[in-house]
Each structure stands twice: as C-alpha cells, then as structure tokens.
C-alpha positions as a printed NumPy array, in Angstrom:
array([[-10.784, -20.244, -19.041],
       [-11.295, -23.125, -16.728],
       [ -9.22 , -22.497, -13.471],
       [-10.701, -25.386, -11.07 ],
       [ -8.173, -27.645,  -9.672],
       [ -9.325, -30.852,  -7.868],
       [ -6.852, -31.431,  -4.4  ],
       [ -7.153, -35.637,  -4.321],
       [ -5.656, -36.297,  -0.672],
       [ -7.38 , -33.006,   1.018],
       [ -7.405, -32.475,   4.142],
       [ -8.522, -29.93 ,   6.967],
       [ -4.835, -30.121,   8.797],
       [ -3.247, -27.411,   8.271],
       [  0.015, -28.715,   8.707],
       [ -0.111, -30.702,   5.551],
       [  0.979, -29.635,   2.451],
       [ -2.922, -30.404,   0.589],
       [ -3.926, -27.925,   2.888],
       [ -1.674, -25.261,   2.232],
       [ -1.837, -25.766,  -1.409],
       [ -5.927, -24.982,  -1.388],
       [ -5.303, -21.937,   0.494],
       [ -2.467, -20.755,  -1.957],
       [ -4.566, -21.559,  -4.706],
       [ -7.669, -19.935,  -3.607],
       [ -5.61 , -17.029,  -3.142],
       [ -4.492, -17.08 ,  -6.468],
       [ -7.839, -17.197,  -7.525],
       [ -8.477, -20.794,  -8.487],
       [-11.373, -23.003,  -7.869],
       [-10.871, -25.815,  -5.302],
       [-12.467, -29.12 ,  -5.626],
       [-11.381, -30.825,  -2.265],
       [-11.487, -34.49 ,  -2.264],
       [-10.143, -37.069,   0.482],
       [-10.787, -39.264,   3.214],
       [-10.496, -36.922,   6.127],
       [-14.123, -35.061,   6.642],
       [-14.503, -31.583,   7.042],
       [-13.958, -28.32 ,   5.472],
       [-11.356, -26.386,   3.011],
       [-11.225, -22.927,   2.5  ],
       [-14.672, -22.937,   3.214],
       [-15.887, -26.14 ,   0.814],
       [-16.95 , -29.905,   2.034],
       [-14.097, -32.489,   1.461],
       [-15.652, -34.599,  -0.639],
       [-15.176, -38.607,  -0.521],
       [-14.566, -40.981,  -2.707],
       [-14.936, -40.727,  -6.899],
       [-17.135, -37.4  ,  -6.46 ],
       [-19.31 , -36.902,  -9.757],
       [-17.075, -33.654, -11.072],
       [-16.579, -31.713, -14.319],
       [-14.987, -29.317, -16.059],
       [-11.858, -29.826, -13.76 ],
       [ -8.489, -27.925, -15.006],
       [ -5.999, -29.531, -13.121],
       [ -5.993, -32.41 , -10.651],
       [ -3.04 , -32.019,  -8.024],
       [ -2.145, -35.482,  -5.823],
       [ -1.267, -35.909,  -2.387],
       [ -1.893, -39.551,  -2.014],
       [  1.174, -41.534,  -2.764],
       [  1.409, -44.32 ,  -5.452],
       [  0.231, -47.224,  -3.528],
       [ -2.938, -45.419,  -3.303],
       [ -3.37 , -44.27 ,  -6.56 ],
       [ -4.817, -47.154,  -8.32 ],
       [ -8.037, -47.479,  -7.094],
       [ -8.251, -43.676,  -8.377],
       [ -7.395, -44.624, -12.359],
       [-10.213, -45.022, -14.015],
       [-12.178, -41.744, -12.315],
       [ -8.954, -39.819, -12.782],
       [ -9.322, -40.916, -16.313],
       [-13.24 , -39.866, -16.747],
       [-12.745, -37.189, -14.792],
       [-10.348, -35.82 , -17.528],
       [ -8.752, -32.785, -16.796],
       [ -6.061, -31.109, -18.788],
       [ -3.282, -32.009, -16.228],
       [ -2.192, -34.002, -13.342],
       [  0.323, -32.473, -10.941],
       [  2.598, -35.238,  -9.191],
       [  3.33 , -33.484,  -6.411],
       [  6.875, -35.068,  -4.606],
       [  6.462, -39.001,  -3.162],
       [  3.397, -38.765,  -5.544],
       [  5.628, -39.225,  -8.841],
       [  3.82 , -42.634, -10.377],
       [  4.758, -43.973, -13.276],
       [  1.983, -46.249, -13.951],
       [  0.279, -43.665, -13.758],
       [  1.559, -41.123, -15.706],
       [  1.794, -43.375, -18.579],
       [ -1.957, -43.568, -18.047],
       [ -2.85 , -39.853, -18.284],
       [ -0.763, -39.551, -21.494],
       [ -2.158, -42.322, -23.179],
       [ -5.771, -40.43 , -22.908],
       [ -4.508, -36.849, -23.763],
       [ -3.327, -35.235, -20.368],
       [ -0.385, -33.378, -19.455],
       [  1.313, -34.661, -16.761],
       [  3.833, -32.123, -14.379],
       [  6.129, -33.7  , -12.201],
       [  6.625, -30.567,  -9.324],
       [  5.045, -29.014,  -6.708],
       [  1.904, -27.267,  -6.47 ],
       [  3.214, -24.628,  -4.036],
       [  6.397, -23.893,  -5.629],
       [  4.875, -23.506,  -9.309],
       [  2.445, -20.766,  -7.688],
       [  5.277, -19.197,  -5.667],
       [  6.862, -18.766,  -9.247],
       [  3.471, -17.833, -11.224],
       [  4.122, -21.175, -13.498],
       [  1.163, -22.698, -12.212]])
C-alpha cells in the first residue's frame, strides 16, 4: 500500500498548520513529499519547488488557498494521486470538479483532525 502524501504549501514554520501536519503524518508513519515556496527542510526532507517530477503519490493535502491553486491544475492532474485533501480556506470548487472528472477522491476536512481520529 502506497502511504506517501504530497504537503503542496510546505513550509519549515512551525507555527503553520503544513508544518504540523508533516510531523503528524510522519509520525503516523506516512511518507512526506514537501512541496512549496519557502526553502528549507521538513521532517528532515528538502521542500521542493515548483511542479516537482513525483510518483506514486497517495494523497495530496493543500495549504495554498484557491487563488493559488490554478497554476497547480494540470500537475495536480498528472501527478494523479488517489485523493486531494482540501484542507479549511483551501475548499475550491473549480477544483474539485477537476479531480473528479479524472478519477480522484476529493475530502473536504482537515489533515490533522482526520489523523487525530485514525480516518486519515
């Protein structure tokens, strides 16, 4: 079973919520594929930038808000994992509409809670 998720808006601040959600998830045993505009480090792996060249990628959980969603579409799209996680003020419907037109599950809730609960 595939069990990477790809963080798009990840950062090394710890006082955002991207940040806390790698940790939780690499404590839960997950692959992290950290990608954002911020440079540096995440539980130990680069921050990539931009459309990284990625596979096999479970789940894809946002923390960059609508407006800056679209220039991520199509590489979302290629990338395609099994689902996106809109994570709250990153609830798109544009996008959404998107993901389920090419086969992926789309969860509107947040990363942190859903592992909290062991629904992720």
């Amino acid at each position: 079973m595939n069990n990477s998720t790809l963080i798009l808006g990840a950062t090394p601040n710890p006082t955002r919520y991207a940040y806390a959600a790698a940790e939780r998830l690499v404590r839960h045993g997950h692959e992290i594929i950290p990608v954002g505009i911020k440079s540096g480090q995440l539980q130990g792996r680069d921050i990539l930038h931009g459309k990284p060249d990625v596979s096999e990628v479970d789940t894809v959980t946002l923390y960059i808000g609508p407006k800056h969603q679209p220039e991520y579409y199509d590489w979302l799209l290629r990338v395609a994992p099994r689902r996106i996680i809109f994570n709250p003020g990153t609830e798109n419907p544009e996008l959404m509409r998107l993901a389920k037109a090419n086969g992926i599950e789309t969860v509107t809730g947040c990363t942190l809670v859903m592992l909290a609960a062991d629904a992720y």
